[in-house]
N, C-alpha and C positions, 0 to 999 in steps of 0.2 A: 428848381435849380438844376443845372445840366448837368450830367453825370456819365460815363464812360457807355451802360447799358440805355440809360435812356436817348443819349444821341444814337444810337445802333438804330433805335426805334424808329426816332425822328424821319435817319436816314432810310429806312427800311419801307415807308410808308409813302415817302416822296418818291422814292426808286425799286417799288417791290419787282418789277421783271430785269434790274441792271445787275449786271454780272457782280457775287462778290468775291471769290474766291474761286479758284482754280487748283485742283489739287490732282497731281495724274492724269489722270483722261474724265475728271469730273468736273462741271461748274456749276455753281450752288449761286441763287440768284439773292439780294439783299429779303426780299419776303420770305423764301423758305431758311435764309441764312437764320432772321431772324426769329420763326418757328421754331425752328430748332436749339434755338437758345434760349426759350421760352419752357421747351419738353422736358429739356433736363436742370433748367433752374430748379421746374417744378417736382422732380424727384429726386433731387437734391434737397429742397427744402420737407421734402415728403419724411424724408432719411433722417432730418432733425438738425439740419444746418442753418442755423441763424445767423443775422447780420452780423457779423464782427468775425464769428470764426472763420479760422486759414484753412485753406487749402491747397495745397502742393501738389505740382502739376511736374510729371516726370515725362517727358513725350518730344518725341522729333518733332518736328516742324511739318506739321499734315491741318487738313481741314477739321479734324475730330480734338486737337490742340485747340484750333480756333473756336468753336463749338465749349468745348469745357472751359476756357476759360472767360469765356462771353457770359458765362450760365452759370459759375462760380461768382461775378460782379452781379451778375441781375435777382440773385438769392441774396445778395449784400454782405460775401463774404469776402477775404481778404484774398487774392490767390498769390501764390507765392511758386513760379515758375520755374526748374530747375535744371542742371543739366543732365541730357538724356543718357549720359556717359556714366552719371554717377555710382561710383559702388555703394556695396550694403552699406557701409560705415557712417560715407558720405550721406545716404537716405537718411540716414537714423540719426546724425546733425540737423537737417535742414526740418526733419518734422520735430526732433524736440525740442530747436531753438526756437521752433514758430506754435508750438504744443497744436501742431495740427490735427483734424478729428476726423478730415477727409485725405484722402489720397488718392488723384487721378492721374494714371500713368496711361502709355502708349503701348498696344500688342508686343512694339519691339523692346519696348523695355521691362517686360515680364521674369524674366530669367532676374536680373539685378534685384526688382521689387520682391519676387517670391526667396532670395535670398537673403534679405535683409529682414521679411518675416520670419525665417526661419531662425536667424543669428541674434533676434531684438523680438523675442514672441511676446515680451510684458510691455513692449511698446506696440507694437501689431495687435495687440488686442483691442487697444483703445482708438485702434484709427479702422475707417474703414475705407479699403484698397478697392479702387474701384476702374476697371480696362475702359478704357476708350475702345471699345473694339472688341469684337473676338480672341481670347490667345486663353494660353495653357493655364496661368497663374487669375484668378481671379473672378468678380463678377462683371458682366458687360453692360455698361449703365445705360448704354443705348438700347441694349433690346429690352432692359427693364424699363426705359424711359418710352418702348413704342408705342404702351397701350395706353398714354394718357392722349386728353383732348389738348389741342394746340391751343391753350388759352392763354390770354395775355397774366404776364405775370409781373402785376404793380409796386413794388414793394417800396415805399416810403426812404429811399435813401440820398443823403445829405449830400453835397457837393463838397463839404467837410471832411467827407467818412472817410474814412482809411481803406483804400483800394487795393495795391499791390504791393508786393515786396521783392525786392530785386536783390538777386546776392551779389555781393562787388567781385572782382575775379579774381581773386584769390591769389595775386602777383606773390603778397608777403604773408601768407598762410591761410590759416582757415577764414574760409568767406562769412562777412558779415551781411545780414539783411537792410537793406536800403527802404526804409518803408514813403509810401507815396498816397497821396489820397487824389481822389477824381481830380479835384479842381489842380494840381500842379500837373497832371500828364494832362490832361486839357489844354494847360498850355504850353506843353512841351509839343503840343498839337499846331496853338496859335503860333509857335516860334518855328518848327518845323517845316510850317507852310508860307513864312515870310523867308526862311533862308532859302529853303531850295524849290521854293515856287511852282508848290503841289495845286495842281488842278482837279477838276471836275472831273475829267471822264479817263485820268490818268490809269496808265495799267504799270504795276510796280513787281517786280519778281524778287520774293524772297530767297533766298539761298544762306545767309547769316544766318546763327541758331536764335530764334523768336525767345526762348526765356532770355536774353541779353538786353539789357537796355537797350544800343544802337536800332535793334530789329527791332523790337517791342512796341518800345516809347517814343522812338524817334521816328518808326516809319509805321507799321504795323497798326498803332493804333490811330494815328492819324489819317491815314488810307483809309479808313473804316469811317472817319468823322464826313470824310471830303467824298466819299461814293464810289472812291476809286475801285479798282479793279484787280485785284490780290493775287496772284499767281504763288502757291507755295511747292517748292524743293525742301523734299528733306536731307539733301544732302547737294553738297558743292561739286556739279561734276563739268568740264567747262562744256563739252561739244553741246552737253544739255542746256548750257547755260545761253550760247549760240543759239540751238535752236527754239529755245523759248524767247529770244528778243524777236528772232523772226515769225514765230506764229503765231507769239500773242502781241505781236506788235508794243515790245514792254517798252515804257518810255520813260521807267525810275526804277533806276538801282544802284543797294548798298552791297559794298563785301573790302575787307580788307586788303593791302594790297598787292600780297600775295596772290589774290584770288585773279586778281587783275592780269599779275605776272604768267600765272597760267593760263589766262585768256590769252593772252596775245602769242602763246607759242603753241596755241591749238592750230591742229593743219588745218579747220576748215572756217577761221577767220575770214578767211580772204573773201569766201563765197559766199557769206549770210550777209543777207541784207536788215544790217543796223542804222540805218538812217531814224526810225522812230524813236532812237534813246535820246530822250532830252535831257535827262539830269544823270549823270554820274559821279556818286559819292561816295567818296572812304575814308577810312579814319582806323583809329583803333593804334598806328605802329607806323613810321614813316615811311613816305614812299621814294624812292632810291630813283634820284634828277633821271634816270638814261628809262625808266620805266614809265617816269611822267612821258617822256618825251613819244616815247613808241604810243601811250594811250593818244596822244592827240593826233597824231599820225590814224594809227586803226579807227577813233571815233571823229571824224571832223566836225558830225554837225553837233557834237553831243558838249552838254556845259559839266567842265569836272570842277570838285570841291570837295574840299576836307572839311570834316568837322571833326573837332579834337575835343571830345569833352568826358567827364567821369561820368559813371553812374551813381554817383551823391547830388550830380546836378540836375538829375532827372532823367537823361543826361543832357548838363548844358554846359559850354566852354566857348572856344574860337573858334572861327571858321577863315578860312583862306576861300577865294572866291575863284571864278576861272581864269582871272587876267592873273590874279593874285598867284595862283599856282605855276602860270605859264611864267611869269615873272623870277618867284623863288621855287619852287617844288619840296626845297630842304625846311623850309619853315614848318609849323606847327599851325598857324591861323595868324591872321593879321587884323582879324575885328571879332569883339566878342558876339557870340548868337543873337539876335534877335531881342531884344527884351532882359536882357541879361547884363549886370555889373561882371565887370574882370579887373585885377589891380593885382600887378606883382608888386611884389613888398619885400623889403629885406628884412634882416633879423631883429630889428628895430619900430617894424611897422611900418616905415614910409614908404611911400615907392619908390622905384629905382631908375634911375637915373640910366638912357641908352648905352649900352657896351656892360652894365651890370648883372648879375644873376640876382631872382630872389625868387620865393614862391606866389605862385598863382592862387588867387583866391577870387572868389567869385559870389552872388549874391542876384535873389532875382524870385521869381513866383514859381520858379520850376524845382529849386533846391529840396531834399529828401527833407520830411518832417523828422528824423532820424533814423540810429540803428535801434532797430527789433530788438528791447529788451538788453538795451547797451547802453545806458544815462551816462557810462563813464566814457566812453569814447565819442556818443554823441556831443559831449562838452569839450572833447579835446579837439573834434575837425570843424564842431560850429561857433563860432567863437563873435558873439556882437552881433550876429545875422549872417555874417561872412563863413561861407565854407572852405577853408584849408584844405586844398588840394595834393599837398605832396608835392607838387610838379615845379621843378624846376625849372624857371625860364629865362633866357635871355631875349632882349627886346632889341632891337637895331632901330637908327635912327630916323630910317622907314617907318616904324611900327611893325616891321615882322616879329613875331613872337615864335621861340625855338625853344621847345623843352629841349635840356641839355642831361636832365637826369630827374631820377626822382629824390626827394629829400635822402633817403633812408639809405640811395643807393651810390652818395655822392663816395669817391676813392682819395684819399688824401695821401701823397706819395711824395716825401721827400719836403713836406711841408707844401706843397700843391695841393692846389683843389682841380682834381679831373672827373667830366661830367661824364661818365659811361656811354648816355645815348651820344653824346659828340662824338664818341670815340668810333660808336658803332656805324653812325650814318658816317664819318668820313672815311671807313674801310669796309664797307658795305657793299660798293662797287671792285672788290680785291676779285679779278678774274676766276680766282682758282675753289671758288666759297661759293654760296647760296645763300647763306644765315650767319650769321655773329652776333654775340652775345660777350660783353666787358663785363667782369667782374674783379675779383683782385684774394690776395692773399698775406697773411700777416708776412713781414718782412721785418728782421731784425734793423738794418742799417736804417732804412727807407719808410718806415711804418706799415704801409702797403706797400706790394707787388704787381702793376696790371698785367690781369692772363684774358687772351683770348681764347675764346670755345668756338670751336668754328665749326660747321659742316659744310663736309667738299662739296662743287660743285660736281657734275659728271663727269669723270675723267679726268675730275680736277685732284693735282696735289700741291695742297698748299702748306706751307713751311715756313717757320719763324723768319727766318733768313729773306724769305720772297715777302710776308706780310710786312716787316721793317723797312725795307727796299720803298714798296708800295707807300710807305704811312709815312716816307721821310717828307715829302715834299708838301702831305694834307695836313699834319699835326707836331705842335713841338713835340721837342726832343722828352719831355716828361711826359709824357701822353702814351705815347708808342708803347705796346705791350711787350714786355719783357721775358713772353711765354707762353706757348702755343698750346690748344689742346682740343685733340679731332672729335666731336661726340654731334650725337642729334641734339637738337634745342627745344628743351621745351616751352612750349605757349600754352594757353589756354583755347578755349574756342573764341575768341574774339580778335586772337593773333596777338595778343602781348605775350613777350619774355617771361617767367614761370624762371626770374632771381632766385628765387629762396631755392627752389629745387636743385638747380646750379648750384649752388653753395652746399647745400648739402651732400653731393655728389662729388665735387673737387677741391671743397676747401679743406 
């Protein structure tokens, strides 16, 4: 039965001198890729890790990421990826909600992990912390893993078994584990390479953070299936971004659309030659109509596409395609993924009927087997086979589909219903801003109050008086925010809005 590690093999054997990864000034070919995922399977398992147990992976986005978490599935453990930002607190969450017994972090994130043993030493007892690498805090599983022999390492596992565990992103608090086994990221592989028509000898550049589903599941491991050719950044920087489409001739990439926004106002756009990008795709947070437009301008020969999906779904959702984007750009997706049910439904369960709102729910081979030791919340988002999404959508008579908000985050103001993200894509384009963020405040008369959180753009000062002005002629008159307030926004790494933080801050 085919399984995440034993494809690696497949592909390792049929392409041991094709490039797999790219990390800095190194490239690691699919036979020594896969050697090396075999050295420290096998001292991993030396260590006492059995199939089923987790392991939590704390590490930037580097070749030695890729390497541990290839060697954690091929020992048949569960890996549970994390972000490399994370504090003591947050470590000491993600290993005891997964009762992890391994921990493999990144050199750079040594300082975090050796604080977190220090502030949690009866939980640091029972796990062993183990470097990806040389650094101050800990031991280096690679030099421990040199002196073995590169022997294949077979280990009897299921297409079944329980593979990964993704934490959602934490929009409405502490993140839960998304658990996943071979067979549904396999085919978030097969659906993956139907929508955005991943090839053979494709060269793909990471820059999104790899423990995210989008990078993960949606690209990362399937690049791996299909032979491609893996280019990782641990960090978003554009000019770099630039010049890795031109020297490694990248012809697939994901990043949010911010990341986009500051591509295009790099000074040295103009003179990299990007003709190789064949697919460009984002997703994660809307992309603002005057930013689509400049992407098709800078990339001509290149096909852009959103994919708008959770990571409960693997991730799997909508996707809006290139005509589809040049088309609307403000939509959400206009066709569900590959292989995938989608059905907004209103409060009633039916579906909705064009010009309606209701939630998005979806259903398919890629959907999470649940949350990690959560039966009570796994039963309130999987309901019949159907995953409840939260997302609020309106659908037009087109079939474009518009998240207009999330359930939780819907404002009801004067006996209206205002959908936040509406409010935000249609003053998103407000000259004097960057970011915006709807939320709202109790009001006596009104129930709710809507306040915008803005951050200026350069130079920009933007003022209740000018955002009103601006939003009279995009949104009615109950829409329009009644109160302005100047602060940074927070997101997550994956570029969603981080509401609850908001709220806690200004409400």
């Amino acid at each position: 039965m085919p399984t995440l590690p034993g494809i690696l093999r497949t592909t390792a054997h049929a392409y041991p001198d094709r490039p797999a990864l790219t990390f800095e000034s190194h490239t690691t070919t699919y036979g020594e890729f896969d050697a090396k995922v075999d050295q420290l399977a096998a001292e991993l398992i030396a260590r006492g890790v059995t199939p089923g147990d987790r392991i939590v992976i704390v590490s930037l986005n580097t070749d030695a990421f890729a390497i541990g978490a290839y060697a954690g599935l091929r020992a048949g453990a569960i890996i549970a990826p994390v972000n490399p930002k994370s504090a003591s607190a947050e470590i000491e969450h993600f290993i005891t909600d997964t009762s992890a017994t391994v921990l493999l972090f990144g050199p750079d994130c040594a300082g975090p992990v050796s604080a977190w043993a220090g502030d949690h030493p009866e939980t640091a007892a029972g796990v062993s912390a183990l470097s990806l690498g040389p650094a101050e805090f800990g031991e280096d599983v690679f030099a421990a893993a040199s002196g073995r022999l590169a022997e294949e390492v077979n280990l009897d596992i299921a297409e079944d078994g329980d593979a990964v565990i993704i934490y959602t992103s934490g929009t409405t608090g502490k993140p839960k584990g998304a658990l996943f086994d071979h067979h549904r990221i396999i085919w978030v592989g097969v659906n993956t390479t139907l929508a955005f028509g991943l090839r053979l000898h494709d060269r793909i550049l990471h820059v999104a953070p790899l423990y995210h589903s989008a990078a993960l599941n949606l690209l990362f491991f399937p690049g791996m299936m299909a032979g491609a050719h893996q280019v990782i950044h641990s960090t978003f920087d554009p000019e770099a971004v630039l010049a890795a489409f031109e020297e490694h001739q990248i012809s697939v990439f994901f990043g949010v659309p911010t990341m986009y926004a500051f591509l295009l106002r790099a000074p040295g756009l103009s003179s990299r030659d990007t003709s190789s990008l064949r697919v460009a795709i984002y997703g994660a947070a809307p992309m603002p109509s005057t930013v689509a437009e400049r992407i098709f301008e800078a990339f001509p020969h290149t096909e852009i596409i959103q994919a708008c999906g959770q990571t409960e779904g693997g991730p799997g959702g909508i996707i809006l395609t290139h005509d589809d984007v040049k088309q609307k750009p403000s939509a959400s997706g206009r066709f569900p993924i590959p292989n995938t049910e989608v059905r907004i439904v209103g409060a009633d369960g039916e579906d909705t009927q064009p010009g309606e709102v209701g939630e998005m729910i979806m259903r398919g081979e890629t959907m999470m087997k649940g949350y990690w030791g959560r039966p009570d919340a796994t039963a309130q988002t999987i309901v019949d086979g159907w995953v409840h999404t939260g997302d609020l959508v309106l659908v037009d008579d087109e079939g474009f589909m518009t998240i207009v908000d999330r359930l939780k985050d819907m404002i009801i103001t004067g006996g209206h219903n205002v959908y936040s993200a509406e409010v935000e894509n249609a003053l998103a384009a407000y000259p004097e801003i960057i970011d915006i963020a709807i939320i709202s405040r109790p009001n006596e008369d009104w129930g709710e109050s809507i306040v915008a959180v803005v951050t200026p753009a350069q130079n920009g000062q933007p003022t209740l008086e000018g955002l009103k002005e601006f939003a009279q002629p995009r949104l009615s008159s109950y829409k329009i925010p009644r109160e302005i307030v100047i602060s940074e926004i927070p997101r997550n790494p994956s570029g969603k809005i981080q509401k609850h933080k908001i709220r806690e801050r200004f409400q």
